[in-house]
N, C-alpha and C positions, 0 to 999 in steps of 0.2 A: 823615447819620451821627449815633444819637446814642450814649450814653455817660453812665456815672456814676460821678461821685466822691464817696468818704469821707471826711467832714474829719476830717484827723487830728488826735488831742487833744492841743495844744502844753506842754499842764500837766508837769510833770517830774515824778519820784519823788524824795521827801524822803529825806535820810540813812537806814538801813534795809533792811528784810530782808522781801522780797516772793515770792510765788508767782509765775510767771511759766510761759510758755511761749514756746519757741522758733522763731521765725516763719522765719527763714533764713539762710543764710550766703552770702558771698559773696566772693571774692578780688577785693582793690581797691588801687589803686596810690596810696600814700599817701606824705607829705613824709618816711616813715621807711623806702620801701620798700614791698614785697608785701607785704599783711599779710589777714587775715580778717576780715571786719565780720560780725559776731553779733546779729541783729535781735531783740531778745526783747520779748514783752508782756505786761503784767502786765491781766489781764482785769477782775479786781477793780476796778485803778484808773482802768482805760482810758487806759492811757500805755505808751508805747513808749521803749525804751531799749535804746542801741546800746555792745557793747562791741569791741574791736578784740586778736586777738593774735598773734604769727607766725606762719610758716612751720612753723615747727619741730616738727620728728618727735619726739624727746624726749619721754621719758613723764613728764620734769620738767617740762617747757613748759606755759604756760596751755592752748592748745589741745585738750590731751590732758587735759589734769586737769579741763576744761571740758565736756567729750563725754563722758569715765566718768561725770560728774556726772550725765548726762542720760542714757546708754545704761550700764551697770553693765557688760552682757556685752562691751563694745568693748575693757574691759582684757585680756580672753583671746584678742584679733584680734592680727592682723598689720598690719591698714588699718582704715580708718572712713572714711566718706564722709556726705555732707549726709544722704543716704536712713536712716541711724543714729539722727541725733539731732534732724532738723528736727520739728518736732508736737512732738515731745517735752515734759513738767513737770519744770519744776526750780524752788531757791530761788534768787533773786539776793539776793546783798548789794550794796547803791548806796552811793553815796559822791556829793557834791556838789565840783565845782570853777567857777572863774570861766575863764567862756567870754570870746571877745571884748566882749561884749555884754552878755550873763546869764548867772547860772551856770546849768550844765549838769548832769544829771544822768552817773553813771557805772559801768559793771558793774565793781565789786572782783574780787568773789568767784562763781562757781556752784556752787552745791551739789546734790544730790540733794532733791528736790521732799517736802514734808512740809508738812501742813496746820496753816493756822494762824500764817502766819509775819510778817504784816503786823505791825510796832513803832510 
């Protein structure tokens, strides 16, 4: 049987405001609960960075404000699904915290994809 794998690039994203695309999502049972893991990559830098947000239907909730960011027309649905926003370009804003170990990279913010955003 053979097989190949990608190393994936362990480098994080600095504080900042990157292009990105949206690789996947996922429902994942976390120390807070159900929540959505948000796989995005920034192509540029060749680094991966994962953000996390509820459940929640609310068009105040990250989730939603997260998916308009990347699908515009999803604000005039009644639902959205991964098929919406996954491929999708958008801007991440990161943010840096201390992990167990290293600090970590983090998605703040998603915004609607606009060239030119690396700081």
């Amino acid at each position: 049987m053979r097989f190949r794998m990608n190393i994936k690039n362990e480098d994080r994203l600095k504080l900042g405001s990157y292009s990105a695309v949206l690789q996947s999502i996922e429902q994942k049972e976390t120390q807070y609960g159900e929540r959505l893991l948000w796989l995005f990559y920034g192509p540029e830098e060749g680094a991966e960075v994962a953000g996390f947000t509820s459940l929640s239907s609310s068009r105040q909730a990250d989730a939603f404000l997260w998916a308009t960011a990347l699908n515009s027309e999803i604000a005039d649905k009644h639902a959205w699904g991964t098929e919406d926003v996954e491929g999708r370009k958008c801007t991440l804003v990161v943010l840096i915290y201390p992990g167990a170990k290293v600090e970590k990279s983090k998605v703040l913010e998603v915004k609607p994809h606009r060239k030119n955003t690396a700081v």
